[in-house]
C-alpha positions as CSV (number, residue, x, y, z in Angstrom):
1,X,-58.6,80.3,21.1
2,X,-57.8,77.5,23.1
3,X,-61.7,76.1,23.0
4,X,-61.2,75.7,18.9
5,X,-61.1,72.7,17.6
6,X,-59.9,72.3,14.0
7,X,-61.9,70.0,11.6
8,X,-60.9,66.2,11.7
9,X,-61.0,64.4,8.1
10,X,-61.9,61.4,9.8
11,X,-65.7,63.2,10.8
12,X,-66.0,63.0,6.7
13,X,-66.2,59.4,5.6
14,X,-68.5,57.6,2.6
15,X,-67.6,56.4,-0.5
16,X,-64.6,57.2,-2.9
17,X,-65.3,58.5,-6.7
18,X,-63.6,60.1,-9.1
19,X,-65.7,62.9,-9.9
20,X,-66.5,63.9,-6.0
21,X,-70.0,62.6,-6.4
22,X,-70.6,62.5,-2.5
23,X,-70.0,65.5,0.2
24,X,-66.8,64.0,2.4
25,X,-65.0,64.4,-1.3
26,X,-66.8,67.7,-1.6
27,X,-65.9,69.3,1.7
28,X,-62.7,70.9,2.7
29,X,-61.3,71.5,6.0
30,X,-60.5,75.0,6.6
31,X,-59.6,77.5,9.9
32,X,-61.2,80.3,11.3
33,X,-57.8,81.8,11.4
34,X,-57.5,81.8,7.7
35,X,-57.9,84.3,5.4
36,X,-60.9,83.3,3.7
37,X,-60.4,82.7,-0.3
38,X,-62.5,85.0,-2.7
39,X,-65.7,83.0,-4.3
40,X,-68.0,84.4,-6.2
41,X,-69.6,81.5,-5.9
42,X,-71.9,80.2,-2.8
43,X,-70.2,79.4,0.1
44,X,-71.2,77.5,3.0
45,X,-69.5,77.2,6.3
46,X,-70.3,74.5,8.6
47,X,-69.2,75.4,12.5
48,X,-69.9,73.1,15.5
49,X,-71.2,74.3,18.9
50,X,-69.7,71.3,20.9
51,X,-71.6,72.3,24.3
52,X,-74.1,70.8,26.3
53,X,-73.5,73.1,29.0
54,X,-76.6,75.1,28.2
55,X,-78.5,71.6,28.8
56,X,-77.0,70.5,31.9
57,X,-78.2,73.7,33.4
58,X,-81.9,73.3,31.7
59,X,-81.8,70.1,33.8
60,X,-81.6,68.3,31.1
61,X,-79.8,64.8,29.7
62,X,-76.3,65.9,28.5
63,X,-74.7,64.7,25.4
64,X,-75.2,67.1,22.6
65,X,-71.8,68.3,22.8
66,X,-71.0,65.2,20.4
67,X,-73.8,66.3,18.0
68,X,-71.6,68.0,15.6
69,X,-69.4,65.2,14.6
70,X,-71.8,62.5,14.5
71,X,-74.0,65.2,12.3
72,X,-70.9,65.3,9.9
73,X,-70.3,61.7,9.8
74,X,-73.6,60.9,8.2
75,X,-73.6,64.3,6.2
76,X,-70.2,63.0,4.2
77,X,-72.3,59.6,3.2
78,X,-74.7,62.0,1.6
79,X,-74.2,62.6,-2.5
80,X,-72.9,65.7,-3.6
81,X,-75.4,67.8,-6.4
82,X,-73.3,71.2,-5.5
83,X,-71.1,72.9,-8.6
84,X,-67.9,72.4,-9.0
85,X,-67.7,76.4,-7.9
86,X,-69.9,76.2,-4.8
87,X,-67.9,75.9,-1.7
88,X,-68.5,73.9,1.5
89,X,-65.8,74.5,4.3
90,X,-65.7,72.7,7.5
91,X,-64.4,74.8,10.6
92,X,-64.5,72.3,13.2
93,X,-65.6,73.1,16.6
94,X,-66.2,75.5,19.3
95,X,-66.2,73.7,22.6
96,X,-67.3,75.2,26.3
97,X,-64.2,75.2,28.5
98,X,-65.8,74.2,31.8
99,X,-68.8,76.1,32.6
100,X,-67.6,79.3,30.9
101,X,-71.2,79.4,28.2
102,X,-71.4,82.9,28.2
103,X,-67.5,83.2,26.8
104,X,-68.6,80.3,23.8
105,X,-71.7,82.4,22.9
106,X,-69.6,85.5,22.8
107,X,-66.9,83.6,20.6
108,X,-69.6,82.2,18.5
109,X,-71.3,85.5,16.9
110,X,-67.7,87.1,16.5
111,X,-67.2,84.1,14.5
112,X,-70.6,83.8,12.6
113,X,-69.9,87.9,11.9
114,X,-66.5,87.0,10.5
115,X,-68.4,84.1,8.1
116,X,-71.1,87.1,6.7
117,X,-68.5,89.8,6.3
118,X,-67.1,87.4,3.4
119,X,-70.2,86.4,2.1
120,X,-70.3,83.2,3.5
121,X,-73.4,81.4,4.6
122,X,-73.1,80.0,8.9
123,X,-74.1,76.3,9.1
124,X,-74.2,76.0,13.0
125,X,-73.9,72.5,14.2
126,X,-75.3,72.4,17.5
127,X,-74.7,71.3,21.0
128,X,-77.6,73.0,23.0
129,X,-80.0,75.8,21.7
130,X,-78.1,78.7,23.6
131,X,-76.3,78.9,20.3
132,X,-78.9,80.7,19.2
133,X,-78.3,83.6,21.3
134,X,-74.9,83.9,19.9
135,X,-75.9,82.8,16.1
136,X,-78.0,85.7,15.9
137,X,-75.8,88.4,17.4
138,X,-73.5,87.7,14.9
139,X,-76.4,88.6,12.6
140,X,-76.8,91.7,14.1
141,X,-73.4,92.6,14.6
142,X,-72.9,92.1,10.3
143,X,-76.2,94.3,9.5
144,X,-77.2,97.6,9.2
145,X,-79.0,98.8,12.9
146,X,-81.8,99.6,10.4
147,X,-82.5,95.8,9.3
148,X,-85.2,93.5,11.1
149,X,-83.9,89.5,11.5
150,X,-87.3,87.1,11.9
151,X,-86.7,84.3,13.7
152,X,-88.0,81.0,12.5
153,X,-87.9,78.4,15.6
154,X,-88.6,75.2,14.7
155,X,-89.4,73.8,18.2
156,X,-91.6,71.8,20.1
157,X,-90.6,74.7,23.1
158,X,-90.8,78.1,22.7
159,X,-87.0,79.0,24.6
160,X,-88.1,82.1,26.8
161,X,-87.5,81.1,29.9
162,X,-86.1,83.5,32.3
163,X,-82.2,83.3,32.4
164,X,-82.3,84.7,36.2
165,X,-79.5,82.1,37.1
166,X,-77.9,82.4,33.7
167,X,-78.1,81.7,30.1
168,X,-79.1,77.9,28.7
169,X,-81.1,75.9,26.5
170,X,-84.4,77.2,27.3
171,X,-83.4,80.8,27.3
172,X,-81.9,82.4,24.0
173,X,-85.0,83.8,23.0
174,X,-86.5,85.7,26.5
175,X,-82.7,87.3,26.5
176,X,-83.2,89.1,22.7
177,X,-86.8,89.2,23.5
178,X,-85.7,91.6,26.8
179,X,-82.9,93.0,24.5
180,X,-85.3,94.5,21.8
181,X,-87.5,95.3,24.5
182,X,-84.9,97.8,26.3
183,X,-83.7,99.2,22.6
184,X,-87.5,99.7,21.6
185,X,-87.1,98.0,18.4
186,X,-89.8,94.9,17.5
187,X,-88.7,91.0,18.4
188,X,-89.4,89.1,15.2
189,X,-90.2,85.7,16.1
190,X,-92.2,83.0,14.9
191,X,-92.1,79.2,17.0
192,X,-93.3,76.6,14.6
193,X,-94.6,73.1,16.6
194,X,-94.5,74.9,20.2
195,X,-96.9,72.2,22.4
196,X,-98.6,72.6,25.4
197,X,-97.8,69.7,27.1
198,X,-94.4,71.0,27.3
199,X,-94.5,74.5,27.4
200,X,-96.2,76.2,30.5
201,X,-98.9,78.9,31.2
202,X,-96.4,81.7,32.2
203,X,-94.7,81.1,28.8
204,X,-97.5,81.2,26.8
205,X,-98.5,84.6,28.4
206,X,-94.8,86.1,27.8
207,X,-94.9,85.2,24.0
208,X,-98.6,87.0,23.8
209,X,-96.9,89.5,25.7
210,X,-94.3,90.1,23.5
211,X,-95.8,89.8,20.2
212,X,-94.4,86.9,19.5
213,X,-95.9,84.2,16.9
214,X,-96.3,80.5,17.4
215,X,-97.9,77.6,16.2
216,X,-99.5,75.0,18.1
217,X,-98.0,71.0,16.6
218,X,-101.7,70.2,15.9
219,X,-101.8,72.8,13.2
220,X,-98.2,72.3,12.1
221,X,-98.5,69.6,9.6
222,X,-99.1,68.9,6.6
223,X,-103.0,68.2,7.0
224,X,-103.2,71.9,7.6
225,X,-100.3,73.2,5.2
226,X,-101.6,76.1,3.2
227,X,-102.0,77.4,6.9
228,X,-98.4,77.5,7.6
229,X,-97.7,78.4,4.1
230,X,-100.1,81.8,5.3
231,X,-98.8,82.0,8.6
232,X,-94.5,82.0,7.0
233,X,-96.0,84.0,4.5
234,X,-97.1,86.7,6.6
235,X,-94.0,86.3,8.6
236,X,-91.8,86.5,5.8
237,X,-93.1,89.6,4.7
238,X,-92.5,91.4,7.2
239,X,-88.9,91.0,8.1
240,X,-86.1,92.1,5.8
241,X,-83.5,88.8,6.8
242,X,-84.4,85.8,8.5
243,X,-82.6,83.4,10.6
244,X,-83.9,79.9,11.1
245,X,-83.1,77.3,13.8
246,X,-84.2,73.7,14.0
247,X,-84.3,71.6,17.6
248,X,-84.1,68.3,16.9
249,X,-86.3,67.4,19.8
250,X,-89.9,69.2,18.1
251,X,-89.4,65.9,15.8
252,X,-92.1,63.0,16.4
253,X,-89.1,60.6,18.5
254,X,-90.3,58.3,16.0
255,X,-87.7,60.4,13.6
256,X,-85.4,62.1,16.3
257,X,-85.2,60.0,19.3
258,X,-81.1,61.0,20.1
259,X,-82.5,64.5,21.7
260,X,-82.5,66.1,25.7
261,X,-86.0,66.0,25.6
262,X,-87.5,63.2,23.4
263,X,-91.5,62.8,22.8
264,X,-93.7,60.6,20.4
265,X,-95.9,63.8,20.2
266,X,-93.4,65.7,17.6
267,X,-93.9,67.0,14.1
268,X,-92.6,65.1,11.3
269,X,-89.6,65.9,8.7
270,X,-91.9,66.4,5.6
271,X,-93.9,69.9,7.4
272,X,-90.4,70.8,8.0
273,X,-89.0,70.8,4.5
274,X,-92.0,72.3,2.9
275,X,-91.8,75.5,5.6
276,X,-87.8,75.1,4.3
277,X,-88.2,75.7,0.8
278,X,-90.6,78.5,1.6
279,X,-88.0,80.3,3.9
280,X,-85.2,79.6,1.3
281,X,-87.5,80.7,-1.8
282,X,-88.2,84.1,-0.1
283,X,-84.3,84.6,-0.9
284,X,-84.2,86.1,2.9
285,X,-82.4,83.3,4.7
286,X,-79.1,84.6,6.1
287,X,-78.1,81.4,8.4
288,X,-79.4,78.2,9.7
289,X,-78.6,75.8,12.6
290,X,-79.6,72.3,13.7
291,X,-79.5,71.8,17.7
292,X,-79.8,69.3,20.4
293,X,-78.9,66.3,18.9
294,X,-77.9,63.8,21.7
295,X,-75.7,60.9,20.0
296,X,-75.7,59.0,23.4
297,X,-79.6,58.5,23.0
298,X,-79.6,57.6,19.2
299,X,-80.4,54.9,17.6
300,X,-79.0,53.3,14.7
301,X,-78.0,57.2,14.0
302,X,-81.5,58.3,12.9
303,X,-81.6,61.3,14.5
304,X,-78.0,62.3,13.1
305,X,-79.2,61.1,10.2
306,X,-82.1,63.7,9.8
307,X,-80.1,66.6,10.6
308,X,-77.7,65.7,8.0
309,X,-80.6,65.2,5.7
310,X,-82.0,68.6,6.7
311,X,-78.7,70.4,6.1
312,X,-77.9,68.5,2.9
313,X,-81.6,69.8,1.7
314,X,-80.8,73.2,2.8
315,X,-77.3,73.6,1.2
316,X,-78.4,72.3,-2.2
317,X,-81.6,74.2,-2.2
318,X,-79.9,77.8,-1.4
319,X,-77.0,76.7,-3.8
């Protein structure tokens, strides 16, 4: 594929030990071309989605197609609390040739497929939110056509807009939402920090429409957080997998101002890892990505700095 990217060592710094006590000693750089070793062990894969073509035709301010490195760079500062057996395995990058998002999407679940088949768990680095579109196809295409996936969008917008003139940021979830609509089977989505003020009327009715669940910022925090606890609960229950994505731009900008679309009006990190290790508890998560994070509009690295938090949390916690 002429749009892969192998994984650079130099995306991996920190400090040196001898007894690989933070993650850039930790991680090895692999290939998607490899056969992938046996482990019974956990295994983690991180992938990047280097695109921001999705957000360019949102209308929105490019630069998240450098969001994977810089997410790695702080990532390898981060200490290392996995077994010596646990594996994490950098792939590099997937990166949009031209305009062509459709082909990267397509690329991307054939790739996140190949990950599950050998029980390895997809770490999406993202580049814009229309990876999600292809995240969870690869889902699909690895499970039995019996299986329900719930979506977990953690989001200050819900993502259905229309993709009349083609897929991007703002559309993954209208396209599976119309896709389960045409198969007859039930779209499993819940939107956690969706806000009004940046959502509009016409999406609001489509999620009703759909069945879909959301909840409003004002109640997604942790002033109200046996009511999320209920609402995930509920949720939970009523999938059999789940896949769960993060934008980086639902964050207050006071914790994620490198984003497309930054606001003050945001949820904070700690709501966020409290619905985490409830998703991760349920034993149900099959993959996770972090998306939109715009290094040209960060400062000091705090929104990189958050993801890498998030996905260090993540990976230790499922370990």
């Amino acid at each position: 594929m002429s749009n892969y990217k192998l994984p650079k060592k130099e995306n991996w710094i920190g400090r040196s030990s001898a007894h690989q006590l933070y993650l850039n000693e930790k991680v090895e750089l692999s290939n998607i071309t490899s056969k992938f070793p046996f482990n019974s062990h956990k295994t983690f894969a991180l992938l990047g989605y280097s695109s921001d073509e999705g957000v360019r035709r949102n209308q929105g301010r490019v630069g998240a197609k450098f969001g994977p490195d810089s997410i790695r760079k702080q990532l390898g500062k981060m200490p290392n609390h996995l077994t010596q057996e646990t594996k994490l395995l950098d792939f590099g990058n997937l990166e949009c040739n031209g305009q062509e998002l459709e082909n990267l999407q397509k690329q991307l679940s054939n790739t996140v497929k190949m990950f599950l088949d050998n029980n390895t768990i997809p770490i999406i680095l993202g580049g814009s939110h229309d990876l999600a579109y292809g995240h969870y196809h690869g889902l699909l295409q690895h499970l039995p056509k019996n299986k329900t996936i719930g979506i977990i969008n953690f989001d200050a917008h819900f993502d259905l807009r229309p993709n009349t003139d083609g897929n991007n940021s703002g559309t993954p979830f209208y396209q599976l939402a119309m896709e389960h609509r045409v198969q007859g089977t039930p779209f499993k989505y819940l939107a956690l920090g969706v806000r009004k003020d940046v959502n509009t009327k016409d999406l609001y009715d489509f999620a009703e429409a759909n069945q879909a669940f959301y909840l409003q910022r004002k109640y997604f925090c942790m002033t109200h957080a046996e009511h999320v606890e209920l609402r995930l609960i509920q949720f939970i229950e009523d999938v059999d997998y789940l896949y769960t994505t993060i934008d980086l731009d639902g964050f207050s900008s006071a914790y994620a101002p490198g984003v497309s679309a930054a606001s003050p009006m945001g949820f904070s990190p700690d709501i966020v890892l409290k619905s985490l290790k409830l998703i991760i508890e349920s034993e149900k998560l099959m993959a996770l990505d972090v998306v939109e994070l715009n290094p040209k509009y960060d400062i000091d690295d705090q929104t990189a700095k958050l993801a890498a938090s998030l996905i260090h949390y993540a990976i230790h916690k499922l370990a």
